[in-house]
PASEBA-1860 file (N, C-alpha, C; in nm, 3 decimals):
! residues 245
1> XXXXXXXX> 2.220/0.574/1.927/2.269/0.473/1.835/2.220/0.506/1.694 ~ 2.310/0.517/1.574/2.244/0.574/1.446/2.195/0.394/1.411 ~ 2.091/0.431/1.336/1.980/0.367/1.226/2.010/0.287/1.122 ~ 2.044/0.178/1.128/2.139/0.123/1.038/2.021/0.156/0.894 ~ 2.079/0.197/0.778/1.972/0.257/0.672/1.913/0.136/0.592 ~ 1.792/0.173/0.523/1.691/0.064/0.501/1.760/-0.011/0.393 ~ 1.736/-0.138/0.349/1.751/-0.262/0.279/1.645/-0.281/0.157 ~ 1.684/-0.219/0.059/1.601/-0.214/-0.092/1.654/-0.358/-0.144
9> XXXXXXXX> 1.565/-0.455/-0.210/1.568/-0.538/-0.297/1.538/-0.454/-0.409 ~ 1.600/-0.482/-0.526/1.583/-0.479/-0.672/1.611/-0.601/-0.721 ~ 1.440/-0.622/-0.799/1.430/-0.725/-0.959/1.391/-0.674/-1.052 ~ 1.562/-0.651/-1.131/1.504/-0.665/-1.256/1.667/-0.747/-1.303 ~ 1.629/-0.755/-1.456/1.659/-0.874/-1.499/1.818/-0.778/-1.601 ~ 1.777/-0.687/-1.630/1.879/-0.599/-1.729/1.952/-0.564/-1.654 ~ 2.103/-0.606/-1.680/2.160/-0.544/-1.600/2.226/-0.416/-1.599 ~ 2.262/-0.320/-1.691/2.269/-0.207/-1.686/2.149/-0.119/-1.643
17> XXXXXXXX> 2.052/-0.173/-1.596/1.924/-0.031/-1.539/1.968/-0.097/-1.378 ~ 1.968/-0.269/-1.334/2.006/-0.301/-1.212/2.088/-0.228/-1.123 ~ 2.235/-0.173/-1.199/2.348/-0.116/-1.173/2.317/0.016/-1.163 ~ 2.267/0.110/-1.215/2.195/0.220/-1.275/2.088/0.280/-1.137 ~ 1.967/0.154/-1.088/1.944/0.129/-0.983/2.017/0.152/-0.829 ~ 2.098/0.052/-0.868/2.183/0.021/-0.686/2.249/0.177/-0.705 ~ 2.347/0.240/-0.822/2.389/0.377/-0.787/2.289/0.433/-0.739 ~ 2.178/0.443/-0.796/2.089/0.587/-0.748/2.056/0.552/-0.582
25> XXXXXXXX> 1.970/0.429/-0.546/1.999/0.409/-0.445/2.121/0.407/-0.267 ~ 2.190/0.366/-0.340/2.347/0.365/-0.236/2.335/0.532/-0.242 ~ 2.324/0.652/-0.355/2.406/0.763/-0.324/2.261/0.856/-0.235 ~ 2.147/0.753/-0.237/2.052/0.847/-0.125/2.083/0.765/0.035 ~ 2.159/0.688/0.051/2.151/0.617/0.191/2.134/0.523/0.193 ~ 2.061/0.422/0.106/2.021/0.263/0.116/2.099/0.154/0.083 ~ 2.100/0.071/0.166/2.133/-0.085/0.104/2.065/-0.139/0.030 ~ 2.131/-0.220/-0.096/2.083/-0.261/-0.180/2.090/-0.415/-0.192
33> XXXXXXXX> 2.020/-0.502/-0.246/2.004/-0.644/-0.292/1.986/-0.654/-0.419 ~ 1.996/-0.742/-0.515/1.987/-0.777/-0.641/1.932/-0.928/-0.686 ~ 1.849/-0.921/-0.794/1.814/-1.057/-0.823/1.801/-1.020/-0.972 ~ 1.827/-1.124/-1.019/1.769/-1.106/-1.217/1.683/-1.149/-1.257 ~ 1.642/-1.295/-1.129/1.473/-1.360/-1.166/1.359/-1.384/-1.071 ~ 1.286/-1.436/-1.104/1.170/-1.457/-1.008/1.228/-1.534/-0.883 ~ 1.302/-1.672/-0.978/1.322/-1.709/-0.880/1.466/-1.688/-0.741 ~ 1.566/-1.626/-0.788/1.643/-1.577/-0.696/1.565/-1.431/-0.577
41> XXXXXXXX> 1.447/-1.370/-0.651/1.410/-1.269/-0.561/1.347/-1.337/-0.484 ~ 1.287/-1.434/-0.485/1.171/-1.534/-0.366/1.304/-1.508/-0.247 ~ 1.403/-1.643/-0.289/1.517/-1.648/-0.218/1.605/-1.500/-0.188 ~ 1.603/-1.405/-0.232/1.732/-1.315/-0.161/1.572/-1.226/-0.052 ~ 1.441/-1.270/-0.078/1.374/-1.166/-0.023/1.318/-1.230/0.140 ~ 1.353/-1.384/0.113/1.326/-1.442/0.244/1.466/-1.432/0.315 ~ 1.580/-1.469/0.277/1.699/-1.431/0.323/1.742/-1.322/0.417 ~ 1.699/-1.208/0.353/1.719/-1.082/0.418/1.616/-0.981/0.448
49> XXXXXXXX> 1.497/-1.010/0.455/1.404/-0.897/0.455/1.397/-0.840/0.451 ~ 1.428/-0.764/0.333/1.446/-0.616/0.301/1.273/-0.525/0.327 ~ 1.316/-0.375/0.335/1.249/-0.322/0.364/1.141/-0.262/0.232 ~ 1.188/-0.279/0.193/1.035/-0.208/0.023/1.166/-0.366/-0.112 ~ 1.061/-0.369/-0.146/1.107/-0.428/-0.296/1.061/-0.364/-0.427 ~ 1.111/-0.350/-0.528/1.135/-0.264/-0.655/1.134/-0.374/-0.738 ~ 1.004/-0.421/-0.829/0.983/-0.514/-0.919/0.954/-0.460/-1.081 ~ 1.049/-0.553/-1.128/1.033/-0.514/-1.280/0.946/-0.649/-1.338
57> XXXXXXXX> 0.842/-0.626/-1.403/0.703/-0.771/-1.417/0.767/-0.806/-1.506 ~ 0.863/-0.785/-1.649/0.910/-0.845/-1.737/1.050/-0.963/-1.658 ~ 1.054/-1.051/-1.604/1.160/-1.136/-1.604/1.167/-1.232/-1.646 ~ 1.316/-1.298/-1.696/1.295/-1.415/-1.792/1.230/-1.551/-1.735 ~ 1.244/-1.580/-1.612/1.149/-1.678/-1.519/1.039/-1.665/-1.484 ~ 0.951/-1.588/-1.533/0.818/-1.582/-1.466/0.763/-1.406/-1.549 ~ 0.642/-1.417/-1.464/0.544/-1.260/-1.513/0.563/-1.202/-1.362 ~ 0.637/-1.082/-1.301/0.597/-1.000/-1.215/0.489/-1.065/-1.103
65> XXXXXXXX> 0.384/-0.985/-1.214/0.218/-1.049/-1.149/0.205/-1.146/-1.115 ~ 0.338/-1.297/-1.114/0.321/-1.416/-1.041/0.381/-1.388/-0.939 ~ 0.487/-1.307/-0.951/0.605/-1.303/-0.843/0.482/-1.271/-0.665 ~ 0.499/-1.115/-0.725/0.381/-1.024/-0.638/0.324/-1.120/-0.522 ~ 0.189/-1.170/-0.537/0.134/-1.323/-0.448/0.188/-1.350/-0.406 ~ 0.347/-1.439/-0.453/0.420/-1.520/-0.373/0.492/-1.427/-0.257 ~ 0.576/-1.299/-0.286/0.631/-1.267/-0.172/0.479/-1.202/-0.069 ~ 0.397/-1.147/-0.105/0.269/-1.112/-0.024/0.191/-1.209/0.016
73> XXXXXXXX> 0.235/-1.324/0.017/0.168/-1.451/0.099/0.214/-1.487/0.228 ~ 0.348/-1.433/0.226/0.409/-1.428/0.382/0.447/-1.288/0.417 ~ 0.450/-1.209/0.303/0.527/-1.069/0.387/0.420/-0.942/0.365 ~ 0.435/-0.824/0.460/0.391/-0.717/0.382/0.418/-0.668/0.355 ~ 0.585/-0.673/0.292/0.720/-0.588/0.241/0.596/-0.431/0.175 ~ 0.670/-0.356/0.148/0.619/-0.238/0.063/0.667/-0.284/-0.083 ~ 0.584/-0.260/-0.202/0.637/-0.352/-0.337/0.597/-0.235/-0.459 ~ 0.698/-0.141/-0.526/0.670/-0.084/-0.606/0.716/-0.115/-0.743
81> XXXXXXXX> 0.639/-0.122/-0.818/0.636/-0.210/-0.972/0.718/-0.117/-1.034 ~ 0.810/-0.104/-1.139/0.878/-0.049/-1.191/0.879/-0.109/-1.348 ~ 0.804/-0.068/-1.460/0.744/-0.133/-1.527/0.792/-0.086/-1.669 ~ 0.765/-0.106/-1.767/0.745/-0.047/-1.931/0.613/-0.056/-1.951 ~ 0.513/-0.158/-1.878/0.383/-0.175/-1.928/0.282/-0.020/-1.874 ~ 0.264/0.006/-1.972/0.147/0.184/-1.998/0.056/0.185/-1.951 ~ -0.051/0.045/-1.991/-0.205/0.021/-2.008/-0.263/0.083/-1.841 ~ -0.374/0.156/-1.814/-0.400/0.131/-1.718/-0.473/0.006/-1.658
89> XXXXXXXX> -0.485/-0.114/-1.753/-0.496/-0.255/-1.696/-0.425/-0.300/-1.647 ~ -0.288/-0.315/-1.710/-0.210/-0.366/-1.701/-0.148/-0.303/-1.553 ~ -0.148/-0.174/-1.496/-0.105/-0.094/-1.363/-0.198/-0.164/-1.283 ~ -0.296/-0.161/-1.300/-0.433/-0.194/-1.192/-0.403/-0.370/-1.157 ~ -0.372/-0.443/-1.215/-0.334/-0.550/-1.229/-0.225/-0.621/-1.137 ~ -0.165/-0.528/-1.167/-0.026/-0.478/-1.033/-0.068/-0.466/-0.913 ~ -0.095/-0.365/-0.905/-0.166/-0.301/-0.768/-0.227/-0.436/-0.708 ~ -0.388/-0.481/-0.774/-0.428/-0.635/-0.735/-0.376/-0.715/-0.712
97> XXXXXXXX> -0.259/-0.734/-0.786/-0.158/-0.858/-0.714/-0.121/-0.837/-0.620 ~ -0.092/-0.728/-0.535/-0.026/-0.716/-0.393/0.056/-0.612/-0.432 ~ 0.103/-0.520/-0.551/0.218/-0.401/-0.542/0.086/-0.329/-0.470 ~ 0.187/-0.225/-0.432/0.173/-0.087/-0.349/0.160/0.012/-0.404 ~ 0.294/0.053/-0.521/0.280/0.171/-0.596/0.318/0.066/-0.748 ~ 0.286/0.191/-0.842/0.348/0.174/-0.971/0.397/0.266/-1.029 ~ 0.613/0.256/-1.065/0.627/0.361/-1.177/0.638/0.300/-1.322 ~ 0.608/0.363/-1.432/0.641/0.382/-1.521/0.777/0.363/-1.592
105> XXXXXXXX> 0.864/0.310/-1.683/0.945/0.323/-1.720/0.938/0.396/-1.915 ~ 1.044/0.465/-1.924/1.127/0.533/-1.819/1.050/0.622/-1.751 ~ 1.156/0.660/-1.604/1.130/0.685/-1.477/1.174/0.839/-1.494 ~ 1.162/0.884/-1.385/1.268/0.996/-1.363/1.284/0.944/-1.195 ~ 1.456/1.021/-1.166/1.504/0.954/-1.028/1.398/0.980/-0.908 ~ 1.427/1.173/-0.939/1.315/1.210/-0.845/1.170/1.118/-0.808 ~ 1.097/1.098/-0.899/0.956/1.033/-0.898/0.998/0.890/-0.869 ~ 1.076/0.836/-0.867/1.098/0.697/-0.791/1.140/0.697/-0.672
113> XXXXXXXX> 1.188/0.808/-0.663/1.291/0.804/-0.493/1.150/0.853/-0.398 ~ 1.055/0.920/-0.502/0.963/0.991/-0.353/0.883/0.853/-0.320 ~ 0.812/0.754/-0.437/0.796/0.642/-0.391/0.807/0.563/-0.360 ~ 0.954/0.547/-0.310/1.082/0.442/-0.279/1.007/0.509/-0.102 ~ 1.051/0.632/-0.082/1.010/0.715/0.065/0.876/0.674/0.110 ~ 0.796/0.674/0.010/0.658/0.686/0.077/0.598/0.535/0.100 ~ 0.685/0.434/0.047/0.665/0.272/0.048/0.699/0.270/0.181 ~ 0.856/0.330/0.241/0.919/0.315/0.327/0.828/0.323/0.474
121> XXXXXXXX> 0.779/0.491/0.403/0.711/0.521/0.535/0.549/0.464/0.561 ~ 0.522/0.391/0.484/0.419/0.295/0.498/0.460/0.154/0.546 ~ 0.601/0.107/0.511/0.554/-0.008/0.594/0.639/0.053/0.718 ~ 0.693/0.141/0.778/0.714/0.180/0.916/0.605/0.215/0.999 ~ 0.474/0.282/0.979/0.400/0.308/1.025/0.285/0.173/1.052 ~ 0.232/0.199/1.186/0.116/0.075/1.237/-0.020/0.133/1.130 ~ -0.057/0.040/1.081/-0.229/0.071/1.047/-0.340/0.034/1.142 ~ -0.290/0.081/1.258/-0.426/0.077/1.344/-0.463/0.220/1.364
129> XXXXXXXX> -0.447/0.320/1.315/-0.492/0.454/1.327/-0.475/0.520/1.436 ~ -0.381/0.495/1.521/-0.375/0.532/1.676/-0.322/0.668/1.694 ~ -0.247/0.697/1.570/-0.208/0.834/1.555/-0.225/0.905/1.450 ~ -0.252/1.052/1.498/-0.343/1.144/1.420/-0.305/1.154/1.273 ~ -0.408/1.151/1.233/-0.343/1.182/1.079/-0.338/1.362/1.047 ~ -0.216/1.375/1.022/-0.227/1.582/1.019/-0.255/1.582/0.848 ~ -0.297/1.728/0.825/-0.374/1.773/0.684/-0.353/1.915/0.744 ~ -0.222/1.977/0.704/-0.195/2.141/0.792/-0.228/2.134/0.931
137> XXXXXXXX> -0.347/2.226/0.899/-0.399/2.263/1.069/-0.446/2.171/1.087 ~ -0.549/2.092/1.003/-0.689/1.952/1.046/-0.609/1.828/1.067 ~ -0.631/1.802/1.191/-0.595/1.634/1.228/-0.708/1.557/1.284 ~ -0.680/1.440/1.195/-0.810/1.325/1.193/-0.771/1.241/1.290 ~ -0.868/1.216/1.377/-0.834/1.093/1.494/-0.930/1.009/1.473 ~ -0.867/0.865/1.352/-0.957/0.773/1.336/-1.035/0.665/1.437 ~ -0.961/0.710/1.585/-1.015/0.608/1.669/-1.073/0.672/1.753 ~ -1.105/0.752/1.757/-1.185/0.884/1.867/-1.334/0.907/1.709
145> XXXXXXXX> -1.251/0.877/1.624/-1.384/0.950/1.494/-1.402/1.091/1.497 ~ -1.300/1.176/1.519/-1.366/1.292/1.546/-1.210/1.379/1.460 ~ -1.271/1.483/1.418/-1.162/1.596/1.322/-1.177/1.703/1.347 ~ -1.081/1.780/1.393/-1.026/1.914/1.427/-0.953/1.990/1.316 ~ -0.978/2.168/1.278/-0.905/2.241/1.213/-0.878/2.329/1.339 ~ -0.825/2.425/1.224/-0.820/2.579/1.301/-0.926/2.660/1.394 ~ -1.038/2.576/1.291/-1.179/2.668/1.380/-1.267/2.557/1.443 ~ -1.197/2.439/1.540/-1.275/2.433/1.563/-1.301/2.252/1.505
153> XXXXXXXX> -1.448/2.181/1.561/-1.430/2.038/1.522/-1.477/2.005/1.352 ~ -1.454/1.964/1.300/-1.492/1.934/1.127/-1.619/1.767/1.130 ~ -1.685/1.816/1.090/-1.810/1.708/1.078/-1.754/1.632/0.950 ~ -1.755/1.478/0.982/-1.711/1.402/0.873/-1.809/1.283/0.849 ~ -1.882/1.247/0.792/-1.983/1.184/0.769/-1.936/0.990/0.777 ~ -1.973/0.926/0.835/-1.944/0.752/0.861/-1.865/0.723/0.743 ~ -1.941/0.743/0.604/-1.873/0.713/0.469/-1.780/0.737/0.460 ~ -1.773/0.918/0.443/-1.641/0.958/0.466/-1.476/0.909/0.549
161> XXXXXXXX> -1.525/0.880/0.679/-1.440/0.843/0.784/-1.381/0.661/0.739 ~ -1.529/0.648/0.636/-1.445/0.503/0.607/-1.328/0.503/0.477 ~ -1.370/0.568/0.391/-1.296/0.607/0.256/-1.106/0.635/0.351 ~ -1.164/0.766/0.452/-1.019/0.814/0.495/-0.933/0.699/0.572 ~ -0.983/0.613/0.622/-0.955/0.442/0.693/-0.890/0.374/0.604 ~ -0.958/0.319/0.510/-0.935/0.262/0.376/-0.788/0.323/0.320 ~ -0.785/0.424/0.307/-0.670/0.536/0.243/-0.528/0.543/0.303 ~ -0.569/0.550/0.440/-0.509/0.571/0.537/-0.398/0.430/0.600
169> XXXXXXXX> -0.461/0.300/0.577/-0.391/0.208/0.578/-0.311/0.158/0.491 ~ -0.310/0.252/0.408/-0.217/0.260/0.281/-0.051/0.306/0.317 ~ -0.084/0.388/0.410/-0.015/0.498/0.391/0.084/0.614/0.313 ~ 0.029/0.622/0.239/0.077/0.731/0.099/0.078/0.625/0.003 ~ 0.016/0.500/-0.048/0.028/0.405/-0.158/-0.131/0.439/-0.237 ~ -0.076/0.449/-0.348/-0.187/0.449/-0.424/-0.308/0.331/-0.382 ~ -0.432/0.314/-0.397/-0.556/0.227/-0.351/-0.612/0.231/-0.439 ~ -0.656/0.152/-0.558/-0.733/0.137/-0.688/-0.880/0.165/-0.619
177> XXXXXXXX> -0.952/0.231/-0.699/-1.118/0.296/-0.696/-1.159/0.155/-0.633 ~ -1.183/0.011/-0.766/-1.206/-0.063/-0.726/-1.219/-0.127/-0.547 ~ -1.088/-0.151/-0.504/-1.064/-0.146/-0.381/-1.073/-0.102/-0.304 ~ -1.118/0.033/-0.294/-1.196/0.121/-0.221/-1.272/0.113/-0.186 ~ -1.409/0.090/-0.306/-1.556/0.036/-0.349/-1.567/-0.056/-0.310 ~ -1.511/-0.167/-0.266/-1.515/-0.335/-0.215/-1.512/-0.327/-0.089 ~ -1.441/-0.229/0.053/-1.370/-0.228/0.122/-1.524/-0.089/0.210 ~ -1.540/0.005/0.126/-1.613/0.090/0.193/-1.771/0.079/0.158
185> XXXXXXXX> -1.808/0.001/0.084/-1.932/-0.040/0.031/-1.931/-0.138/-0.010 ~ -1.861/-0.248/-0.013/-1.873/-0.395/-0.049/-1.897/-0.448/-0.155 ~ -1.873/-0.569/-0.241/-1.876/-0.602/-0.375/-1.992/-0.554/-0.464 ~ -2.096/-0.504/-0.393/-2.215/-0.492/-0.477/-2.213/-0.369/-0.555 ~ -2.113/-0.261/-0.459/-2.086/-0.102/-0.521/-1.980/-0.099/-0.634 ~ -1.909/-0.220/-0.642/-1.766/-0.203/-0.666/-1.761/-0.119/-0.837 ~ -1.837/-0.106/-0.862/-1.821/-0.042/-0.987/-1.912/0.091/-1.009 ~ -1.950/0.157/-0.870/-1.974/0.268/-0.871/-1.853/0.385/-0.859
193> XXXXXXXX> -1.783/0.413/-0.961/-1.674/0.531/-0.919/-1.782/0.597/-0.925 ~ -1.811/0.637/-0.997/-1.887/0.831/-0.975/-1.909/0.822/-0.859 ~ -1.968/0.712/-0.776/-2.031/0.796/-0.656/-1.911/0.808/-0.555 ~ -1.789/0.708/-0.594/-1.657/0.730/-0.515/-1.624/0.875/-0.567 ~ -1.656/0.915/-0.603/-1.608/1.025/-0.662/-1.641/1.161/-0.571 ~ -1.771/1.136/-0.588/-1.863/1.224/-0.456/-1.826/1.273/-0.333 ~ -1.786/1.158/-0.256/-1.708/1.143/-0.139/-1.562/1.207/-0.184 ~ -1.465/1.149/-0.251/-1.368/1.214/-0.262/-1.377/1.391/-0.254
201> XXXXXXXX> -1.509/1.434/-0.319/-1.452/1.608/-0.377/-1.537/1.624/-0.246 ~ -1.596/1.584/-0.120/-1.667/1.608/-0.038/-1.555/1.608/0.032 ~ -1.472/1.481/0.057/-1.354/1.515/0.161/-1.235/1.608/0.136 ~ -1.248/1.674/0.003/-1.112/1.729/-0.031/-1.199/1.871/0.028 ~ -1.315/1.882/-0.010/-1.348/2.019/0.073/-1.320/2.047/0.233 ~ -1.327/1.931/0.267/-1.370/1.924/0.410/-1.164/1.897/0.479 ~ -1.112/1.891/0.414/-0.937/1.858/0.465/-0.849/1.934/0.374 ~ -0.883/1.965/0.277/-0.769/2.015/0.195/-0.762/2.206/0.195
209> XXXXXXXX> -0.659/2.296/0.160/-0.628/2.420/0.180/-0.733/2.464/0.062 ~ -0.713/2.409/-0.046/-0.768/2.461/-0.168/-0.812/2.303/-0.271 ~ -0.938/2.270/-0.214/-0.964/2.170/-0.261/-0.976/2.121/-0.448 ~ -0.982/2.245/-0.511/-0.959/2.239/-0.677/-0.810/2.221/-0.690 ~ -0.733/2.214/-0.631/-0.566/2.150/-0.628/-0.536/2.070/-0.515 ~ -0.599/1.954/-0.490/-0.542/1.904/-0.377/-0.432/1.868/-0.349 ~ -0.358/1.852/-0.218/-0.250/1.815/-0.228/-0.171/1.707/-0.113 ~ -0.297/1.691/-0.054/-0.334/1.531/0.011/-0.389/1.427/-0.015
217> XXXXXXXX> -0.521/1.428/-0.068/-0.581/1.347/-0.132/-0.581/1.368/-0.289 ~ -0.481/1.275/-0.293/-0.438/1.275/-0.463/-0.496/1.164/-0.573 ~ -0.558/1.264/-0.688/-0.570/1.168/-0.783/-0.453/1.059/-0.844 ~ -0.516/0.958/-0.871/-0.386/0.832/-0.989/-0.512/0.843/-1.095 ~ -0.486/0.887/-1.186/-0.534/0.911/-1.319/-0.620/0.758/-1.379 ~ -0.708/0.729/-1.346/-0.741/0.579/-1.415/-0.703/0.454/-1.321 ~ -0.624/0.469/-1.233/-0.584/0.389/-1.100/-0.725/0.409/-0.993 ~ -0.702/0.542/-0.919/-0.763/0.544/-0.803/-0.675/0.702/-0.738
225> XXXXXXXX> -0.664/0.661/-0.581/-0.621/0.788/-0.540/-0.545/0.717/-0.432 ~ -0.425/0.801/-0.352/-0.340/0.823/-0.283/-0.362/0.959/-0.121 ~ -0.339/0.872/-0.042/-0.334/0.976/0.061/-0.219/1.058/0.113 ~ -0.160/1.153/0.147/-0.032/1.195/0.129/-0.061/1.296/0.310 ~ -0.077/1.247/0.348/-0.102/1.347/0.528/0.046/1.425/0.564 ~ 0.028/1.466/0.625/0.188/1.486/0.725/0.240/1.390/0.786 ~ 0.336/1.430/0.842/0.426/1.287/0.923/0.334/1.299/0.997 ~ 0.346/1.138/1.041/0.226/1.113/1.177/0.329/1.165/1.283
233> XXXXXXXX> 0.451/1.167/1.321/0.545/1.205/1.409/0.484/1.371/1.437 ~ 0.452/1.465/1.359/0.412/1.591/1.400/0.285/1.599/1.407 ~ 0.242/1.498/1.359/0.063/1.498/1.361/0.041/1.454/1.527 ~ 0.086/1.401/1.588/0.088/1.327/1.709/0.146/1.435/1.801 ~ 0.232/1.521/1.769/0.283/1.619/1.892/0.222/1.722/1.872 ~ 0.106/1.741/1.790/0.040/1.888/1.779/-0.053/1.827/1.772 ~ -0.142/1.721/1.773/-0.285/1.675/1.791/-0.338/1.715/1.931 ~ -0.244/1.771/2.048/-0.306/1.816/2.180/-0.316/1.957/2.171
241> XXXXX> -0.276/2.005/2.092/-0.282/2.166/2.064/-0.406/2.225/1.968 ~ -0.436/2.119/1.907/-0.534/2.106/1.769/-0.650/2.102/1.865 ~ -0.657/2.028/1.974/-0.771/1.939/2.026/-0.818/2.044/2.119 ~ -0.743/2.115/2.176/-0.746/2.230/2.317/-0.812/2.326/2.234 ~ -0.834/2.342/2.088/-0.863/2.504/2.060/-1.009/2.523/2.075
END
């Protein structure tokens, strides 16, 4: 039976970028929804439950950053901000309210469509860690605690294994430093980046091909960082092959 294709809400309020929107969308596969304000997206987003929502924070009924809360008080839709605002306060702000990702406006298609994908494939995936997370050859089995490469098992330190947890329930969504720091060391750390920092270039050694270019564990410039694994779908059919060596 084919897959009936996923259900994008878009809010924003202009309607030539709206229209602009639903094309780029419809010509990759998706259904689209439309709202111009806060308050029609409450209503078209309980209506139909769409699968990721695409928020623009400027609407003439409200600030974004009110919207955000309200649909993340009942849902865990995937929610990527689609913004003009630069500041990295103003992004981080986002993120805290309940978005997932944040682009920039203007956009380019490419760089919205991969986070349109990677919203997708976060809220399809369970966050109970039950399946392996792949990194090439190295797959992490967060519920066993234990990591395999090519050569063999990879020693990952408690901290570590919590940072990759933390990350990992994201799934490919950016995670502000902050939130990290609250989550893997608790309010008292929360304003230690450097030492988040530590851990990060410790795990990029320990998972990545060439850890001075990573290309899993990704920086957000002034945000935080992003986890980017393989499909868990191939991570899961080669985690018994990984595990046997």
């Amino acid at each position: 039976m084919t897959r009936a294709p996923h259900q994008i809400l878009v809010i924003e309020d202009e309607q030539g970028l709206r229209e602009a929107l639903r094309v780029l969308l419809v010509r990759e596969g998706y259904r689209t929804i439309e709202a111009a304000t806060a308050e029609r997206a409450q209503i078209e987003a309980r209506n139909h439950k769409p699968d990721l929502l695409i928020v623009d924070l400027g609407l003439p009924d409200g600030d974004g950053l009110e919207l955000i809360p309200r649909i993340r008080a009942w849902s865990p839709v995937p929610i990527v901000v689609l913004s003009a605002r630069t500041l990295e306060e103003q992004k981080i702000a986002a993120l805290d309210a309940g978005a997932d990702d944040f682009v920039t406006k203007p956009f380019s298609a490419p760089e919205l469509l991969a986070r349109v994908r990677a919203g997708l494939r976060r809220g399809a995936r369970a966050p109970s860690g039950d399946v392996p997370l792949g990194f090439g050859a190295i797959r992490v089995d967060l519920v066993a605690r234990r990591t395999h490469g090519a050569h063999g098992e990879i020693h990952l330190t408690p901290v570590e294994y919590r940072v990759l947890e933390s990350l990992a329930r994201r799934g490919g969504m950016v995670v502000p430093q902050r939130v990290l720091l609250r989550e893997v060391w608790g309010p008292d750390r929360a304003q230690d980046t450097r030492g988040l920092r530590v851990f990060i270039s410790s795990l990029r050694v320990k998972i990545e091909p060439d850890p001075r270019r990573p290309r899993y564990l990704v920086t957000e410039t002034g945000i935080g960082y992003r986890l980017c694994p393989d499909d868990p779908v191939d991570a899961a059919a080669n985690a018994g092959a990984s595990l046997e060596r």
